[in-house]
C-alpha positions as CSV (number, residue, x, y, z in Angstrom):
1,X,-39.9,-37.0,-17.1
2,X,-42.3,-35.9,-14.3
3,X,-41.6,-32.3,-12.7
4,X,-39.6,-33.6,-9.3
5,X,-37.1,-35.3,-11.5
6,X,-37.2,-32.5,-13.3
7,X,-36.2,-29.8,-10.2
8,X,-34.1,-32.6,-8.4
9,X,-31.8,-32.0,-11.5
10,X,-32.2,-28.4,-12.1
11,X,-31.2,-28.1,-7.9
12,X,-28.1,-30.1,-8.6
13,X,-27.0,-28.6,-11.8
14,X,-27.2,-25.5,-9.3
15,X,-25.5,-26.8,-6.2
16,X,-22.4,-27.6,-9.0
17,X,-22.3,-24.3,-10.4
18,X,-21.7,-22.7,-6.6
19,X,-19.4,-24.8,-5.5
20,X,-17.1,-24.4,-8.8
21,X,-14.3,-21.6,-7.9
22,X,-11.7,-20.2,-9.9
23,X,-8.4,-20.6,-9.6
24,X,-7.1,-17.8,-6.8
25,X,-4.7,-14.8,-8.3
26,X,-2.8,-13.4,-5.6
27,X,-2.9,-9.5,-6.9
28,X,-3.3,-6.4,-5.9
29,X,-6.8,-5.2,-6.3
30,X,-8.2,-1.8,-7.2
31,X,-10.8,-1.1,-4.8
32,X,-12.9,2.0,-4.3
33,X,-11.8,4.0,-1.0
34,X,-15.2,3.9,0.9
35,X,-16.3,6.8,2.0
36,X,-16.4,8.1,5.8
37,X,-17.2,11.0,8.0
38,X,-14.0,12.8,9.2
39,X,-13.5,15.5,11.4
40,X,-13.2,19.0,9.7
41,X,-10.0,19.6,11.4
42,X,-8.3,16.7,9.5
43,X,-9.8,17.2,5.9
44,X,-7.2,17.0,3.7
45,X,-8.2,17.9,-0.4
46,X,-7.7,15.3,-2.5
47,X,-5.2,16.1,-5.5
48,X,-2.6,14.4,-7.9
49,X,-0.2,11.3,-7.8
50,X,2.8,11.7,-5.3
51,X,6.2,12.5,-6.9
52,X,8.6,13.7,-4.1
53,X,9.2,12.5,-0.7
54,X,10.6,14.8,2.0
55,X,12.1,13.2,5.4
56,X,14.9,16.2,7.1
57,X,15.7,13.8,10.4
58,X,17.0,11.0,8.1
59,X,18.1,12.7,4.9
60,X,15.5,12.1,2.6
61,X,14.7,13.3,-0.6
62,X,14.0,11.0,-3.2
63,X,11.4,10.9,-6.1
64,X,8.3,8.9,-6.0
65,X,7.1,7.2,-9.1
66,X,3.8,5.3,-9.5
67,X,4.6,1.5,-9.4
68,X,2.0,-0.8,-10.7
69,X,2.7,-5.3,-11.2
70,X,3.0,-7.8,-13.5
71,X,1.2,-11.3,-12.8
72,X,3.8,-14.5,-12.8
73,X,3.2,-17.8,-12.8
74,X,4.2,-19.8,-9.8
75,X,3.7,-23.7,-9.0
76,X,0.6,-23.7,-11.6
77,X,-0.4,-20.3,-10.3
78,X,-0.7,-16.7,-11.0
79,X,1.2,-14.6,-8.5
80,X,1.9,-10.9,-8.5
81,X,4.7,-8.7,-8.3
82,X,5.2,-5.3,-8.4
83,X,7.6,-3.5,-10.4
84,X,9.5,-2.1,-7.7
85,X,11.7,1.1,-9.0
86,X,15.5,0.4,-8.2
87,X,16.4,4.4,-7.3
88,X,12.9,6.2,-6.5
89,X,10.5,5.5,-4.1
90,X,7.5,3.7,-5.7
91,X,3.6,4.9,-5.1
92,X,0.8,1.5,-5.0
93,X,-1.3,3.2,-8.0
94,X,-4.2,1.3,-6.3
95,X,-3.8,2.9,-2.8
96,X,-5.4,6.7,-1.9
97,X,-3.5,9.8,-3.1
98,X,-2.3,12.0,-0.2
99,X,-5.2,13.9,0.8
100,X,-7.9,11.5,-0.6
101,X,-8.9,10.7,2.9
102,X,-7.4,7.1,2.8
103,X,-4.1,5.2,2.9
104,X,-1.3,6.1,0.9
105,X,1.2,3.2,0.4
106,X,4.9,4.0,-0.5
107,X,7.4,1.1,-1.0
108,X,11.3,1.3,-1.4
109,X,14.2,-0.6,-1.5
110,X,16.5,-0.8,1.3
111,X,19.6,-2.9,0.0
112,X,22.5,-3.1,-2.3
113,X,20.8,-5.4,-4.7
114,X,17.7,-3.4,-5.7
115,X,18.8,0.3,-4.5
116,X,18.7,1.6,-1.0
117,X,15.8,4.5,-1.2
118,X,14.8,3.3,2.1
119,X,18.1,2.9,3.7
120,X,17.2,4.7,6.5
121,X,13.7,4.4,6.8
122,X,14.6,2.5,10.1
123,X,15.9,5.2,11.7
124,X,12.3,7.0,11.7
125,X,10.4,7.8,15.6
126,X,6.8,8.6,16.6
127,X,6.6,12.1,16.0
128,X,8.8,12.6,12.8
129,X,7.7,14.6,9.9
130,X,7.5,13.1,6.5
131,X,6.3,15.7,3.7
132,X,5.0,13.9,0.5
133,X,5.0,16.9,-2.6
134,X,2.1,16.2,-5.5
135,X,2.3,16.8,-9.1
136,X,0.6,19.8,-9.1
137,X,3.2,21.1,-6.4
138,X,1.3,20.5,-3.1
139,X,2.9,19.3,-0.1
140,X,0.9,17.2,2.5
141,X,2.7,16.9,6.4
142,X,2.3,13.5,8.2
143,X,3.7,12.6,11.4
144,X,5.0,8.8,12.2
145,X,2.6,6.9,14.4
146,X,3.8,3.6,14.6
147,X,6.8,1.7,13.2
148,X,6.3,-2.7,12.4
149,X,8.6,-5.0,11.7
150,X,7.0,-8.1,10.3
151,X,8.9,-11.5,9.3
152,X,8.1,-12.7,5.9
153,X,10.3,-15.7,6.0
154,X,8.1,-18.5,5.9
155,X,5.0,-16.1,7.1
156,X,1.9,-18.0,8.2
157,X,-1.2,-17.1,6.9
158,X,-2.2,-15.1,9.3
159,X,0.9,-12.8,9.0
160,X,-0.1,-12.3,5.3
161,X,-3.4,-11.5,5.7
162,X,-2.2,-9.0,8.0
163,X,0.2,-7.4,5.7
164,X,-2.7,-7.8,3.2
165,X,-4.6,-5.4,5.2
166,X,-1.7,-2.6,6.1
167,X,-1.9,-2.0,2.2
168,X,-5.6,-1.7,2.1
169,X,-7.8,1.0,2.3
170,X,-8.5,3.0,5.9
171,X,-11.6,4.8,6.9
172,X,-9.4,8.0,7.6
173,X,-5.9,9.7,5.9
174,X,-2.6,7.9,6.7
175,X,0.7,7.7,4.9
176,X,2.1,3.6,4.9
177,X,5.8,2.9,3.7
178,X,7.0,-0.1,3.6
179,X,10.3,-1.5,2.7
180,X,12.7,-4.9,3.2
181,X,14.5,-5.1,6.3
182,X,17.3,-5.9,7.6
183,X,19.5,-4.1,4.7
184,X,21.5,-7.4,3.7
185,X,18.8,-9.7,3.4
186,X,14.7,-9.5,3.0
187,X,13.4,-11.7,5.8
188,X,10.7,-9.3,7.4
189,X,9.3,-6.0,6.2
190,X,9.1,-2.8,8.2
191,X,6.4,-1.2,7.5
192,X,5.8,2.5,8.7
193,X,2.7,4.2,9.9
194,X,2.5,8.4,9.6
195,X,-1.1,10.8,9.8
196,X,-1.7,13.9,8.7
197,X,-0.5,16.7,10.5
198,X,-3.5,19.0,12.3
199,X,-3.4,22.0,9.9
200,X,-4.3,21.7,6.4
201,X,-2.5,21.3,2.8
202,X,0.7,23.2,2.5
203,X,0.6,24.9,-0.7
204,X,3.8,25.5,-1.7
205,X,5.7,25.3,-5.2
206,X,9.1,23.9,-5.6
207,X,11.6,23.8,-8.0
């Protein structure tokens, strides 16, 4: 076998290889915050997991315990799903902890089927405070930016990829909750969009 025949194979044996693809896994992935420059004035220090959420202009005060998935299989795929707690408020264990410099993602039920943590989460403005407490007794302030309410029903791909991204993470601090919507059925998600307050970490113990 001269050398030509020899590379045409080699080149084909390679072309093969490359265009082989495994089977997709729709799962959260762990990904390493990158790193930016932020202004001074809204460094945040970076500390423990989340365990208490604190919103006063809707009556909030619930726990929050890290959630992580489990992978199900689905028409011949595997699919994730998180383990959503029924009566606390559940922290993505792959998104930032509050004061990381990144987003911090927060999901809770809002109906009768799977607890209401969220009930009210709707009832949130621009300019609301939300206080998230660490477990080594921090508090970190965020005020709510933006509120989104996104239909899941039969979402294109477009509006997945898009909720894809809101859980991802950001080049600067922000707090992201997210929960079912409306209260009696689970056809969109709101999602809600808070940043850090101007002045720094609250250090304050509770009880």
């Amino acid at each position: 076998m001269n050398n030509k025949i020899k590379l045409l194979i080699i080149f084909t044996l390679c072309l093969i290889l490359f265009a082989c693809r495994l089977v997709p896994i729709d799962r959260p992935v762990v990904k390493e915050s990158p790193v930016y420059p932020q202004l001074m004035s809204n460094v945040l220090v970076a500390s423990g997991a989340p365990t208490r959420i604190v919103v006063e202009t809707i009556g909030l005060d619930a726990p929050v315990i890290e959630m992580d998935w489990q992978l199900q299989e689905r028409w011949g795929e595997l699919v994730s799903e998180w383990n959503m707690p029924d009566n606390e408020a559940g922290w993505h264990r792959n998104s930032a902890l509050p004061g990381e410099g990144s987003n911090v993602v927060i999901s809770g039920h809002n109906n009768s089927l799977g607890g209401r943590v969220f009930a009210r989460l709707e009832e949130l403005s621009a300019g609301d405070r939300v206080i998230l407490w660490n477990d080594r007794g921090d508090s970190f302030g965020y005020e709510v930016r933006e509120k989104k309410y996104i239909r899941t029903l039969g979402a294109s791909e477009e509006t997945q990829e898009l909720l894809r991204v809101l859980i991802e993470p950001t080049p600067t601090e922000q707090l992201t909750l997210i929960t079912c919507w409306p209260n009696w059925t689970n056809t969109h998600r709101l999602i809600i969009i808070a940043d850090p307050e101007r002045s720094s970490t609250v250090t304050q113990k509770y009880r």
